[in-house]
C-alpha positions as CSV (number, residue, x, y, z in Angstrom):
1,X,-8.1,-0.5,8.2
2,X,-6.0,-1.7,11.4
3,X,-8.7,-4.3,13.6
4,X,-6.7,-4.8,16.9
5,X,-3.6,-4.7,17.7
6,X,-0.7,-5.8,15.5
7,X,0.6,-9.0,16.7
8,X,4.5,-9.7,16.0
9,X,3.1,-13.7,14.9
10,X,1.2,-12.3,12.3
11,X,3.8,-10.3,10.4
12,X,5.1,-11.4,7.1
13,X,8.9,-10.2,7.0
14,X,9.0,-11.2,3.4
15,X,6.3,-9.3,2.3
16,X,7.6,-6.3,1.2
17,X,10.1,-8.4,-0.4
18,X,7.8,-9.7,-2.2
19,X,6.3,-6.6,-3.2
20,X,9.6,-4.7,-4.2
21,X,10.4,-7.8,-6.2
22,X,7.7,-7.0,-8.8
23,X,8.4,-4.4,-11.5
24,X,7.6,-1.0,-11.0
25,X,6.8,-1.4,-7.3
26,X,10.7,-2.0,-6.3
27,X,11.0,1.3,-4.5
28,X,7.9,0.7,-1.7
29,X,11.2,-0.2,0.8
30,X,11.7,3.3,0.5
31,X,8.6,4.9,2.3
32,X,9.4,6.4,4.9
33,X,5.9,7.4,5.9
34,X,6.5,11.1,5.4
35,X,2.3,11.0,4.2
36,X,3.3,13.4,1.4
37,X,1.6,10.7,-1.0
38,X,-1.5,10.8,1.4
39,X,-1.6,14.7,1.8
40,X,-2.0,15.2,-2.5
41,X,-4.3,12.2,-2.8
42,X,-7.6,13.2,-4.5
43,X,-9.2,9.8,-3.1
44,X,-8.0,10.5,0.5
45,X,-10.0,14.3,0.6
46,X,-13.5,11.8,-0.4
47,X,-12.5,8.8,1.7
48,X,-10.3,9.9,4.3
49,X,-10.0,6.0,5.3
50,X,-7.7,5.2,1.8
51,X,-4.4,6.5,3.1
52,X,-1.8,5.0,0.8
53,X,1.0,6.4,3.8
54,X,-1.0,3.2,6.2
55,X,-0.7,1.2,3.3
56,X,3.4,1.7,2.6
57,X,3.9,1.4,6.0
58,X,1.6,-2.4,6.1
59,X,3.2,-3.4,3.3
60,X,7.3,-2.3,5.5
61,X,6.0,-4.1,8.7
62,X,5.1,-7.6,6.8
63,X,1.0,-7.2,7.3
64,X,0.0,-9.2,4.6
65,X,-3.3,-10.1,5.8
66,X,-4.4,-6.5,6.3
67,X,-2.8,-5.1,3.4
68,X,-4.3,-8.0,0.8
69,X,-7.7,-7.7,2.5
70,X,-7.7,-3.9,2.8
71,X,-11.0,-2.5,0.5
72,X,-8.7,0.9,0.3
73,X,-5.9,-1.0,-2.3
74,X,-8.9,-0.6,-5.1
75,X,-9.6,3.0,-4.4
76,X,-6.6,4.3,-5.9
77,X,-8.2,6.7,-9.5
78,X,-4.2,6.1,-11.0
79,X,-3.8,10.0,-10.8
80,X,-0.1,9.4,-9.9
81,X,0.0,12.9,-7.8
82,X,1.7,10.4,-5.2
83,X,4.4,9.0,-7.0
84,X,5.0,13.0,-8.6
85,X,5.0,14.5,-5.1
86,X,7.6,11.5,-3.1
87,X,10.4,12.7,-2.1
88,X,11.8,8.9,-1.9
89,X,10.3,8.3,-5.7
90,X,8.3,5.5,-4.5
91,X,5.5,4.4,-7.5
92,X,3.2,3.6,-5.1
93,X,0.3,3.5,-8.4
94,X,2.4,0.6,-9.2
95,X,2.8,-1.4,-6.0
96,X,-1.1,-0.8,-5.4
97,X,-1.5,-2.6,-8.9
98,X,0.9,-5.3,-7.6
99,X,-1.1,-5.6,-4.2
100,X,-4.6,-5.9,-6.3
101,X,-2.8,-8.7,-8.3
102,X,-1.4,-10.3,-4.8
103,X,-4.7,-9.8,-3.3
104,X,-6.6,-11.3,-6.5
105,X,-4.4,-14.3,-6.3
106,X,-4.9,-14.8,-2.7
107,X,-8.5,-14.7,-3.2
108,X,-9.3,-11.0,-1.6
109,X,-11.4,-10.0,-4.4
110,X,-12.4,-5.7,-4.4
111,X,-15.2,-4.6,-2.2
């Protein structure tokens, strides 16, 4: 998910902005990267690599690049055990649907 080292130049401090401006995905400012979300994901115990935690936290820090052109955004089966188990009440279901539509857009199409 992470290639190198994150470079301060590359960060996006709008980004999560952006995201949180979209309905249903206002609430990803929240995260606080407890990895309660990660922990009760069905898709994290087959693909250990889709860790919707890494993905809150890209999204925080302004990776836009990385986040948009992550293949894990479009593993997410829309069980919504994440958004039931937060403790902040982040729908992250929703801001993954927003990020497929951001990455979509920006012409990161799913692996």
């Amino acid at each position: 998910m992470l290639d190198g080292p994150i470079r301060a130049s590359e960060l996006d401090p709008n980004f999560k902005f952006e995201v949180a401006a979209h309905e249903g995905a206002q609430d990803i400012t929240a995260c606080f990267s407890c990895g309660t979300c990660t922990a009760g994901c069905p898709i994290h115990e087959v693909y250990p690599e889709h860790d919707p935690r890494k993905i809150a936290r890209m999204v925080n820090l302004g990776m836009r690049k990385r986040a948009l052109s992550s293949p894990y955004i479009w593993y997410c089966s829309d069980c919504y055990l994440c958004e039931k188990r937060c403790p902040q009440n982040v729908k992250f279901s929703s801001a993954l649907d927003v990020l497929k539509n951001m990455a979509a857009k920006e012409g990161y199409s799913p692996p």
